[in-house]
N, C-alpha and C positions, 0 to 999 in steps of 0.2 A: 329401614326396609321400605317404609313409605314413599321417602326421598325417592329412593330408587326404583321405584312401579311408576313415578310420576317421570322421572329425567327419562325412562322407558317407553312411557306412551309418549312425550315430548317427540322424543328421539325419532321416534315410528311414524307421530303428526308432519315431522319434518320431511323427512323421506318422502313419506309419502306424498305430499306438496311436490316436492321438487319431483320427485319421477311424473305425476299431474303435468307439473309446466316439461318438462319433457318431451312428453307429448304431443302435448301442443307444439312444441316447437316444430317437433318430424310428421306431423299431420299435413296433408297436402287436401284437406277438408277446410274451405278454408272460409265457408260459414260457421265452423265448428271454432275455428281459431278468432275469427274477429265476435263472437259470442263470448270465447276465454278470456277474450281482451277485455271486453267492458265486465268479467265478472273480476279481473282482477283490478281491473281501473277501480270500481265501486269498493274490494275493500280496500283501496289504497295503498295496494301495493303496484305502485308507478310507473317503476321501472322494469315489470314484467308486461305491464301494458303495452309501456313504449316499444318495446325488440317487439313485439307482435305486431303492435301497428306501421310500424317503419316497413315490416317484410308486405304487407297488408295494402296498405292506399296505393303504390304502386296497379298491383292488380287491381281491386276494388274503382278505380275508376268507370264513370260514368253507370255505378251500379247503384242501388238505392241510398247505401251504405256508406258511400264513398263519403259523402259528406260530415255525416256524426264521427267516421272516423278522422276525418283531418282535425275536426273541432279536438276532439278525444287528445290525439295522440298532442296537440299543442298546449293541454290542461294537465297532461302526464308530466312534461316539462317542465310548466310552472309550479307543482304541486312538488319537485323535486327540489326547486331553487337554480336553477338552469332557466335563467329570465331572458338571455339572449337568443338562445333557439325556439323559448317557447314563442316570443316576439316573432320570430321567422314566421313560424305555423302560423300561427294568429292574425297577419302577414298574407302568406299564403291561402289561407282559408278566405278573409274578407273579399281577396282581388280574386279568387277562384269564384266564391260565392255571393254575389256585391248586393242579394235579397237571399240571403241562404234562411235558415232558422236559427243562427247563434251567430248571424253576425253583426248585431249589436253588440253581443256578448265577446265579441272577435277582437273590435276594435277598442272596447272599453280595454281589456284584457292584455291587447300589445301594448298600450299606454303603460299599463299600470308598471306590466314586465321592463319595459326601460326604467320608469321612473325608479322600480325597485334597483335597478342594475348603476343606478348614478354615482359615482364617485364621492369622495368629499369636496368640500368647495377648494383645496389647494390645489386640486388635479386637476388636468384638462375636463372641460365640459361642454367639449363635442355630442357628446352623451345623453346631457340633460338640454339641450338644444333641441335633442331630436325626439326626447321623451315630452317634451311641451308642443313641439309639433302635433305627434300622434296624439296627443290627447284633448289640443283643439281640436286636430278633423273629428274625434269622436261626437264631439259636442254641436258641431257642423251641422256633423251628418242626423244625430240624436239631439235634438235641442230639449226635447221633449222625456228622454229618459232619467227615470227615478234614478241612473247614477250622476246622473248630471255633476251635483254640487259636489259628489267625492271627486272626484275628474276636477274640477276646478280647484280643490282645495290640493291637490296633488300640484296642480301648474301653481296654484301662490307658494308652494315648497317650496318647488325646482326655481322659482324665479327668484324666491329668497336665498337660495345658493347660488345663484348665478350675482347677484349682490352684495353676495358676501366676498365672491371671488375677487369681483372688481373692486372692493372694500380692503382686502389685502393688497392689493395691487398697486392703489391710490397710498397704501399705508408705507409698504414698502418704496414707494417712490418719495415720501417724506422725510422715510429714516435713511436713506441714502442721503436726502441735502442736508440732514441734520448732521451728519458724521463724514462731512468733505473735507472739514478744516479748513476752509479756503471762503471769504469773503465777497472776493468778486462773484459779479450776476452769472457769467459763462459757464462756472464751475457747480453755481447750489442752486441757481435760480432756475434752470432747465426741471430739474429734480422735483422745483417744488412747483413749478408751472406745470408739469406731467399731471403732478399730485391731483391738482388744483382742475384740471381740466377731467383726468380720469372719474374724479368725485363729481364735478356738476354734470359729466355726458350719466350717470349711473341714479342722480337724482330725476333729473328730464326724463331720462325711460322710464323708469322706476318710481314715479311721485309717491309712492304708498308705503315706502317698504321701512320695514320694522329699523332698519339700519339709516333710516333718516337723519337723524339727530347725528346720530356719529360721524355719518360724511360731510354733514355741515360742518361740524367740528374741527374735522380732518382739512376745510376747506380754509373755513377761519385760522387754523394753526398756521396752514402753510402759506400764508396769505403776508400773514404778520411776519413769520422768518424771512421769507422773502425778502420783505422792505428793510426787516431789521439789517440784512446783510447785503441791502443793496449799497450804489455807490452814492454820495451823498446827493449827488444832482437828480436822483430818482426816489430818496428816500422817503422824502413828504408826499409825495404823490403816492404812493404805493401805501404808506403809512393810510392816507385820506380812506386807500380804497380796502384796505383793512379796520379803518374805522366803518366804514358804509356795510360790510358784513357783518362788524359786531350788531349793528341796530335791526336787519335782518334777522341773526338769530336771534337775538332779544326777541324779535316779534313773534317770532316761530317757538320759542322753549323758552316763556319769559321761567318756568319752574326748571330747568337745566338743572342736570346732576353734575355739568360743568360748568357751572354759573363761577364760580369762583376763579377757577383758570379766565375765564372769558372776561373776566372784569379787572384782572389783571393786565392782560393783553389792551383791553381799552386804556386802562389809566398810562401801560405805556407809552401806546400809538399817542397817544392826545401830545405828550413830550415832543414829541417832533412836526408838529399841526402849528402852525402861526395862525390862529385866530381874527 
């Protein structure tokens, strides 16, 4: 019986909400409706806010109003998980209001919304291109804002997926030479010269990045296959310049989790080196 006087006023709490937003929606009061809007924004329910707001800033232009609601309805968006649209507004809002009262708050906000919206690093990353953008100008424009260093620590993300992409890329152009079957330079040496070039343009941008060591690595490997399956008139020399990497990383990871491989790859190159 309790159950049931409880799933009854439930029942009646609901109703009655929805016939409330109802209301609202057929009001042509429409101080009354961007007032409904920010009390349903506040308890969070979102997505009533937004169909209010969207019918709303239209008219509301150049009124007091106009502005907290554009800020409004682009916070509805991201507080939904709709990180592209809310970038829109946020967007929107900044180039409408470029000293508004939340458009510090605008610009951090569009950043964040891409940086949330980025792919994994095997997916294009157009994406996260454009989310390191937006969230330098943030820092640009705000050098001085307490979000500063989230806003940075979001671009060291996106930049370490953007190195991780090129890291697959360099990797997959490895395992292509490694599985040609074919000994001539024409056929593995392109593959592993890709490798080899992919990896050191992603070191030079990148000098910092947590994936160092591996594309040394990745560099060193393809360095050595190369020579190994070069033709013998090339061999010693490519071999030379595969020894001159190994003492590089040495210098750079003399504690290598690939120390062992790496010391391997030395004692062979050294076989082919006339002294």
């Amino acid at each position: 019986m309790k159950k049931y006087a409880v799933m009854v006023l439930l029942s009646a709490g609901f109703l009655s909400s929805c016939g409330e937003y109802n209301k609202v929606l057929k009001s042509t009061d429409y101080e009354y409706k961007y007032e409904a809007a920010k009390s349903y924004f506040a308890k969070g329910q979102n997505s009533r806010a937004a169909t209010i707001l969207e019918e709303l800033i239209p008219i509301m232009k150049g009124t007091s109003n106009a502005e907290e609601s554009l800020y409004m309805l682009a916070m509805t968006y991201y507080n939904q998980g709709d990180y592209i649209t809310a970038s829109h507004y946020f967007n929107t809002y900044y180039t409408t209001y470029p000293r508004g009262t939340y458009t510090e708050l605008a610009r951090f906000f569009s950043g964040k919304s891409l940086y949330m919206d980025t792919p994994e690093p095997r997916l294009d990353q157009s994406s996260t291109y454009k989310a390191i953008q937006e969230l330098q100008m943030f820092i640009e424009y705000f050098p001085q804002s307490p979000r500063k260093s989230v806003a940075q620590d979001m671009i060291f993300e996106l930049q370490d997926k953007l190195v991780e992409k090129e890291y697959l890329s360099a990797k997959l152009y490895y395992d292509l030479g490694s599985y040609t079957g074919n000994s001539s330079y024409s056929s593995t040496g392109n593959n592993y010269l890709a490798c080899v070039v992919t990896a050191q343009n992603v070191l030079r941008e990148y000098p910092y990045t947590k994936l160092r060591e591996d594309l040394s690595m990745l560099v060193l490997r393809a360095k050595y296959d190369m020579a190994r399956q070069s033709v013998e008139e090339k061999k010693e020399e490519r071999m030379r310049d595969t020894i001159d990497e190994y003492y590089a990383f040495k210098n750079e990871f003399p504690d290598s989790k690939y120390n062992k491989e790496v010391e391997e790859i030395f004692k062979d190159a050294n076989k082919y080196v006339n002294n």
